[in-house]
C-alpha positions in Angstrom: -6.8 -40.6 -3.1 -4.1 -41.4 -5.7 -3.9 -39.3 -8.8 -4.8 -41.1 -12.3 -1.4 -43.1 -13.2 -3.6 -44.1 -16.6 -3.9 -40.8 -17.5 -1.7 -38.2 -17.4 -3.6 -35.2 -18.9 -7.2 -34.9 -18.3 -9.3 -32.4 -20.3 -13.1 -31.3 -19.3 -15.4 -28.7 -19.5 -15.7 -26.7 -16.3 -18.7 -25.6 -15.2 -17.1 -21.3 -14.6 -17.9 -18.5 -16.7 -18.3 -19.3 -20.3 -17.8 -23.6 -20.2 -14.1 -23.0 -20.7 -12.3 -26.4 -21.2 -9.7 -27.1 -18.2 -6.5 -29.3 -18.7 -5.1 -31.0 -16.5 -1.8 -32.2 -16.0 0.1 -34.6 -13.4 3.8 -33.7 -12.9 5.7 -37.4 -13.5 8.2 -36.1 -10.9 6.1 -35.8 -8.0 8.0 -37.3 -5.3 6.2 -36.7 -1.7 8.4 -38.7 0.2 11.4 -37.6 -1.1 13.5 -35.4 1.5 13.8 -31.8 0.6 17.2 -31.7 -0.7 20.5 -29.4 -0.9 19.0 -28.2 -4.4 15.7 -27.2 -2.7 17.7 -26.2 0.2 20.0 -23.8 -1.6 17.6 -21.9 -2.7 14.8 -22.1 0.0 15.6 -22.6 3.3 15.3 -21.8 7.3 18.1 -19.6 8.0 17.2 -17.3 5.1 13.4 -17.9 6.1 13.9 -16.7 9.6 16.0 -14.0 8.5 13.2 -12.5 5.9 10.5 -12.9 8.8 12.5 -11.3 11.1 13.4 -8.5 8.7 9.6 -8.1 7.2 8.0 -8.5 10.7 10.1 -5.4 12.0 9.4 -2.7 9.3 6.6 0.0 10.0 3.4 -1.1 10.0 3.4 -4.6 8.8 0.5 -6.9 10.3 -0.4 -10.5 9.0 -2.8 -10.3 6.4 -6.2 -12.0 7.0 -7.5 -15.4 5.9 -11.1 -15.8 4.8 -13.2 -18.6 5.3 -15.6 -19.1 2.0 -18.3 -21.1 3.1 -20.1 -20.7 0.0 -17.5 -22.1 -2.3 -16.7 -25.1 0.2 -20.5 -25.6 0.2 -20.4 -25.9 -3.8 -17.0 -27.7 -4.0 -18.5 -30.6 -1.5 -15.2 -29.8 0.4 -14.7 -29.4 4.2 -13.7 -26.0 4.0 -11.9 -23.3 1.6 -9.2 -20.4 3.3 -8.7 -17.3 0.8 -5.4 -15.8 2.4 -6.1 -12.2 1.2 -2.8 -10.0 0.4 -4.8 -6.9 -0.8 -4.0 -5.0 2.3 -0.1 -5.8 2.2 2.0 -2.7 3.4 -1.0 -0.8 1.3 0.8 -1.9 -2.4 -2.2 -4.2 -3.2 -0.4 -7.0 -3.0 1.8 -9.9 -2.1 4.3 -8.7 -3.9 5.8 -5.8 -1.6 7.1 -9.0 0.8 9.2 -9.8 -2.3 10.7 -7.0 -4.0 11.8 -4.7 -1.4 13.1 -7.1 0.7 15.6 -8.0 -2.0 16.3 -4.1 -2.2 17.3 -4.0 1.4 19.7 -7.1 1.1 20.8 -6.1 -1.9 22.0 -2.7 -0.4 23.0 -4.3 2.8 25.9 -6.4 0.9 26.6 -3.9 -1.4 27.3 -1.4 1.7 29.3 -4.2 3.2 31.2 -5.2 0.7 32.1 -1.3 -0.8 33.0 -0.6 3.4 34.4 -3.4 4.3 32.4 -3.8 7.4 29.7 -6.0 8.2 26.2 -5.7 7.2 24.4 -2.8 8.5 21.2 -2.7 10.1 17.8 -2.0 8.5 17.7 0.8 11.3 21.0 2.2 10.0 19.6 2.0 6.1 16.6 3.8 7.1 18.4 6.8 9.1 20.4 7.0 6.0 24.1 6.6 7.5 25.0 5.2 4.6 23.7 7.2 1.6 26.9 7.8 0.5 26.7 4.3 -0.8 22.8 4.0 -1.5 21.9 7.0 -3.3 24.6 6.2 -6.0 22.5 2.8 -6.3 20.5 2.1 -9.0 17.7 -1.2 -8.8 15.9 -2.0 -11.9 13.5 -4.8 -13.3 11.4 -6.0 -15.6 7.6 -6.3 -14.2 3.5 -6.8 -15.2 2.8 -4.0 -12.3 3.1 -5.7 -8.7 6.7 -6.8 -8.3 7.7 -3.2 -10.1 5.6 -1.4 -7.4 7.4 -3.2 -5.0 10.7 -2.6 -6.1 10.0 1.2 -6.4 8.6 1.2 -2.9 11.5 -0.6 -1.1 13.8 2.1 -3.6 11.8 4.8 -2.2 12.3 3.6 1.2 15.6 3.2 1.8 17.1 5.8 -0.6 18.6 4.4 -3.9 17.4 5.1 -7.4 15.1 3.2 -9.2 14.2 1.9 -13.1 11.2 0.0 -14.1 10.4 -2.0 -17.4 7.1 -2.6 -18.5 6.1 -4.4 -21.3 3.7 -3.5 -24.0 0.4 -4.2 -22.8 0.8 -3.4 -18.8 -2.1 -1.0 -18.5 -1.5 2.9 -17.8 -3.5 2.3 -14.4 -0.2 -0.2 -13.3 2.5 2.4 -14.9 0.8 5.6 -12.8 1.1 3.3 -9.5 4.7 2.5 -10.2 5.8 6.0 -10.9 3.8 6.7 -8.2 6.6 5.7 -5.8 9.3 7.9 -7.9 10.8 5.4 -10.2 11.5 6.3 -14.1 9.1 3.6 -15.8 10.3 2.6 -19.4 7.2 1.0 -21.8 9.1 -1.6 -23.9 7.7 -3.9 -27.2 7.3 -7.6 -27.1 6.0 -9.3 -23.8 7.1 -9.7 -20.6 10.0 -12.0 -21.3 11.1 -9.3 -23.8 11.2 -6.7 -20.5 13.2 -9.0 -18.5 15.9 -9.3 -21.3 16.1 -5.6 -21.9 16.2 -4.9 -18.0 18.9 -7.4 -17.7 20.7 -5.7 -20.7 20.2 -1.8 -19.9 21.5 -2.7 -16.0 24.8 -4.4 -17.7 25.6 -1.5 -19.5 24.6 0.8 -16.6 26.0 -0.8 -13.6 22.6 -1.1 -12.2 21.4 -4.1 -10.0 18.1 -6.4 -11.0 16.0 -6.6 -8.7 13.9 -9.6 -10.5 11.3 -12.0 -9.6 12.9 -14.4 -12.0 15.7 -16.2 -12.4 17.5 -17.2 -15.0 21.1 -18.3 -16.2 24.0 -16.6 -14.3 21.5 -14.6 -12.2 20.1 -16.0 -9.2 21.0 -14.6 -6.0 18.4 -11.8 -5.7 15.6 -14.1 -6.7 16.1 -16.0 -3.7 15.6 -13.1 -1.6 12.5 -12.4 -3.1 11.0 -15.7 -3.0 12.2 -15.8 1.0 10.1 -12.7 1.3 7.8 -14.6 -0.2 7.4 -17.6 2.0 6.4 -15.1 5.2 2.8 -15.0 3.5 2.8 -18.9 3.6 3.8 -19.2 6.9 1.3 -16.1 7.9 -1.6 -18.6 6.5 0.0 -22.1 8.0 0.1 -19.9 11.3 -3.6 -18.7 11.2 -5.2 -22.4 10.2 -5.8 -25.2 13.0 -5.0 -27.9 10.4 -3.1 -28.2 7.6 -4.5 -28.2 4.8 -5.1 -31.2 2.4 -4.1 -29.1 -1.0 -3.1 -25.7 -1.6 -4.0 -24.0 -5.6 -1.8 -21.7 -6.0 -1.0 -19.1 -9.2 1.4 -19.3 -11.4 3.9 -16.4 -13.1 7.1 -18.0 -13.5 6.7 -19.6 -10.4 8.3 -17.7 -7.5 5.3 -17.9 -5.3 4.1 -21.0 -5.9 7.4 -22.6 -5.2 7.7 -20.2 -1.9 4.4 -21.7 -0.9 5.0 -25.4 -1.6 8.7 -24.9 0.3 7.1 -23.3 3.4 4.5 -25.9 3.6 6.4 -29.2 3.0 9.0 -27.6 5.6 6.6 -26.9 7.9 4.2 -30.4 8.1 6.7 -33.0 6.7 6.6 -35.6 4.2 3.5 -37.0 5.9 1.2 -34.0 6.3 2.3 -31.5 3.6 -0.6 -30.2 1.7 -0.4 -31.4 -2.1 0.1 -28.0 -4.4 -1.5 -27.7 -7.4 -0.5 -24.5 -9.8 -3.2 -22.5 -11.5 -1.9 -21.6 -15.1 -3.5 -18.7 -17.4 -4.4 -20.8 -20.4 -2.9 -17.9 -22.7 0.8 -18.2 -21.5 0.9 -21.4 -19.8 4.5 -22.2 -19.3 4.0 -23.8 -16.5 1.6 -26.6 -18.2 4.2 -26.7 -20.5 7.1 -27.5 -18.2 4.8 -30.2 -16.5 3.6 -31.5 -19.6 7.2 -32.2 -20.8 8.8 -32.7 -17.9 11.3 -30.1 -18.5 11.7 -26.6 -18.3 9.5 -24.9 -21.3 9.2 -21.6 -23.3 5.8 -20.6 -24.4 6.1 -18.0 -27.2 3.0 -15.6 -28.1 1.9 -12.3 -27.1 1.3 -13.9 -23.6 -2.2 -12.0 -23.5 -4.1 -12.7 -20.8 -6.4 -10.6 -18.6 -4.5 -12.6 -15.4 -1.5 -9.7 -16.3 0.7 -10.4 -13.2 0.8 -14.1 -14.7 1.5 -13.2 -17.9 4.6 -15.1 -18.5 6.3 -17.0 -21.1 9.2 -18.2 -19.0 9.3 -20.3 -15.6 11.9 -18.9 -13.1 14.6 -22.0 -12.7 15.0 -21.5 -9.0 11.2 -22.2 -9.1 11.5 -25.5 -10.8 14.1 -27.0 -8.5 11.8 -26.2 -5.8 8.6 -27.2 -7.4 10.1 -30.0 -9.3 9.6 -33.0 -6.7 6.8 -30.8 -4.8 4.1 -29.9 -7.6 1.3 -32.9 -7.7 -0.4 -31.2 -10.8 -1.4 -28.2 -12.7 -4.7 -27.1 -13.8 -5.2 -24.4 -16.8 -7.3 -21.2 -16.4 -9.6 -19.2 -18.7 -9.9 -15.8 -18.5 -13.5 -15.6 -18.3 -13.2 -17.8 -14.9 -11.2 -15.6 -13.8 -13.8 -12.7 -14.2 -16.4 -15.2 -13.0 -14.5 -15.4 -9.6 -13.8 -12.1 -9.2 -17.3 -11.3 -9.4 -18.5 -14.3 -7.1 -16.1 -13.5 -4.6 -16.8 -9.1 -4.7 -20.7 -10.2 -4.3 -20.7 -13.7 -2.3 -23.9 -15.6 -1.6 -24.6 -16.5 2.0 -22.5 -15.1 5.0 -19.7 -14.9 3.5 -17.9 -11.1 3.8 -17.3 -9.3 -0.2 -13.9 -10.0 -1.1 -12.1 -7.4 -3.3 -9.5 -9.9 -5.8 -8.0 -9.0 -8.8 -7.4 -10.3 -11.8 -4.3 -12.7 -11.0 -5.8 -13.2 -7.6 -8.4 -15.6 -8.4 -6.7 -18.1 -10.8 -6.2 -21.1 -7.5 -10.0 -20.5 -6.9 -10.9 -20.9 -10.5 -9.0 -24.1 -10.9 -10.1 -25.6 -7.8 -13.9 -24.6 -8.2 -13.1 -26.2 -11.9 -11.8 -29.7 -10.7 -13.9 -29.6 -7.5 -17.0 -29.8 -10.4 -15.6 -32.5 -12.6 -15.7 -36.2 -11.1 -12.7 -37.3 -12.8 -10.3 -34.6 -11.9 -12.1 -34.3 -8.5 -11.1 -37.8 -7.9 -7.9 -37.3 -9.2 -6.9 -35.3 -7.2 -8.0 -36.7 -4.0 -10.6 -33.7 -3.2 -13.4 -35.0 -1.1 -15.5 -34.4 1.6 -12.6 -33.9 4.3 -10.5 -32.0 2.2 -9.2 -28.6 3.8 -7.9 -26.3 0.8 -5.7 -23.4 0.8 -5.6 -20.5 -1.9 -3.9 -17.3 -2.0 -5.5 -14.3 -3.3 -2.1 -12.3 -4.3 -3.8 -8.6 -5.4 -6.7 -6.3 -4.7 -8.0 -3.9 -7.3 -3.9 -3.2 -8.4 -5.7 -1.7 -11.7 -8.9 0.1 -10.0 -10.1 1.0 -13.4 -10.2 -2.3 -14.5 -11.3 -3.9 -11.7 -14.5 -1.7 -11.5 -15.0 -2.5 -15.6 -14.6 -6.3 -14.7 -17.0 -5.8 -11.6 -19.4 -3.2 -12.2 -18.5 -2.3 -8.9 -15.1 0.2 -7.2 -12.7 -1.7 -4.7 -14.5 1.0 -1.7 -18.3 -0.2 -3.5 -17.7 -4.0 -2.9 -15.8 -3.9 0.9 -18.6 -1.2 1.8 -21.2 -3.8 0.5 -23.0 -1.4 -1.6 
């Protein structure tokens, strides 16, 4: 069950959608016996764990989200079995996202209250019975987002009472821009690509005296990050909680990196050196910074218009916090095609067999596309130890986030594929 030491890139021609060639790369730092450190530590770790599942648990209406068995896929994959840990019913946002970014609006406002009182930090009770809106609603968040993270930054705004700003890049559909300002936050298109929104949200809030609120992290900003990838790891231990084993590998999406690297902490915390699951990232072939970073060994830019259908992926940049976390902790990473991920979305809204329809979106499917993709090829199968016994993990982080789109991609609405019609 070792992965190829010969070969440290393998290329095939998968077997999804339109015979899309898959790559495959080994990370040449993967150390699974290595302790996790004070670097992963300081940025993922129990005490802020506990303190983000105590938080999240607590708010109105929150409930774990449900993991699917897909029988079908485990069937085709010659696997023992495959869990879809479905996030399109979280807090009613569509998706995984609204555990990140208004949890980092709450601590954010809980230190800033502290620190412009000088008393400790209030209560999330306190927040929401607005006793201290003399501090909040003079707050303004902001950040740069493909749709999800933004909605969840204008909802936790909307929530506890501070303004709110959202950058969008160019090509973040009007379906994604509604849902934001849905919420009541001021949604600014800007050119370029994603990385360009993150710079000119980062520049707008110095010159403003706003806070970021970002997913990312980059030089000289990453404190909030944390907090959103600690939000984060409650969906990984929701899924650890719900399964009898652990699982052998988890595929997991890739933006720049904040979930996956919240997923691979919770689980290598959680089972140990000895019976951590290995974690493979799923990367959109069209801005595949990830596969770049592994490829090299280092962190790596990918330039480009980033245009991929897999929007909420669409990234040129990986988030450093993610990279000290993923660095020892990431056994390989598998590219993605577009057309698989339309391929899965379909499979999955119109399964064969017993298994229930499954609404995913378009940057919910990529860890099902890679691992249907390797499952199929002998040599990356082998590779990376999938067999017969193999219990696999993948998260499906969105619903139908753009319902328009979804139904073009489906030929079906969100209501149309859960009602089985």
């Amino acid at each position: 069950m070792g992965k190829n030491t010969m070969q440290n890139t393998i290329k095939y021609t998968n077997s999804l959608g339109q015979k899309a060639v898959t790559e495959l790369v080994f990370n040449a730092h993967f150390s699974p016996n290595a302790p996790y450190d004070a670097v992963q530590k300081e940025v993922l770790n129990d005490t802020a764990f506990e303190m983000a599942r105590a938080t999240i648990t607590d708010w109105p209406d929150y409930a774990p989200t449900p993991l699917h068995r897909l029988s079908e896929p485990a069937a085709q994959a010659q696997v023992s079995a495959v869990y879809y840990k479905d996030e399109g019913g979280r807090f009613g946002l569509g998706s995984f996202k609204a555990l990140g970014g208004a949890y980092a609006v709450l601590r954010l406002l809980m230190r800033e209250i502290s620190i412009r009182k000088g008393i400790e930090e209030p209560t999330i009770q306190e927040i929401l019975g607005r006793v201290h809106d003399d501090v909040v609603s003079t707050m303004t968040v902001c950040c740069a987002t493909d749709g999800n993270h933004g909605r969840s930054v204008a909802w936790g705004a909307q929530i506890f009472g501070c303004q709110c700003e959202i950058f969008i890049h160019a090509t973040v559909s009007q379906g994604r821009k509604t849902a934001i300002e849905a919420f009541g936050a001021r949604v600014v298109r800007c050119a370029g690509n994603y990385d360009d929104s993150v710079r000119e949200a980062d520049q707008t809030a110095r010159e403003k005296g706003w806070f970021v609120v970002s997913d990312t992290s980059y030089p000289g900003y990453t404190e909030i990050p944390k907090d959103v990838m600690q939000g984060y790891e409650v969906m990984a231990a929701e899924a650890a909680d719900q399964l009898e084993q652990p699982p052998t590998h988890v595929f997991v999406q890739t933006g720049v990196g904040g979930v996956a690297a919240a997923v691979a902490a919770q689980m290598r915390r959680r089972y140990g050196a000895d019976f951590a699951p290995r974690i493979i990232l799923a990367d959109p072939e069209n801005s595949a910074c990830w596969l770049e970073t592994i490829r090299a060994g280092t962190p790596t830019h990918v330039e480009g218009d980033l245009d991929t259908l897999m929007a909420g992926l669409a990234c040129g940049e990986i988030s450093l916090l993610a990279w000290d976390v993923l660095k020892p902790l990431c056994f390989a990473v598998v590219s993605v095609a577009d057309d698989d991920a339309t391929d899965l979305m379909r499979r999955l809204a119109f399964p064969q067999g017993a298994d229930a329809p499954i609404v995913a979106g378009e940057s919910a499917v990529a860890g099902v596309a890679a691992f249907l993709a390797a499952a199929g090829h002998s040599t990356a199968r082998e590779a990376l130890g999938l067999d017969a016994t193999s219990r696999v993990l993948v998260f499906g982080t969105e619903a139908d986030t753009d319902p328009e789109l979804y139904q073009k991609l489906v030929g079906k609405t969100a209501d149309q594929v859960r009602a089985g019609a």
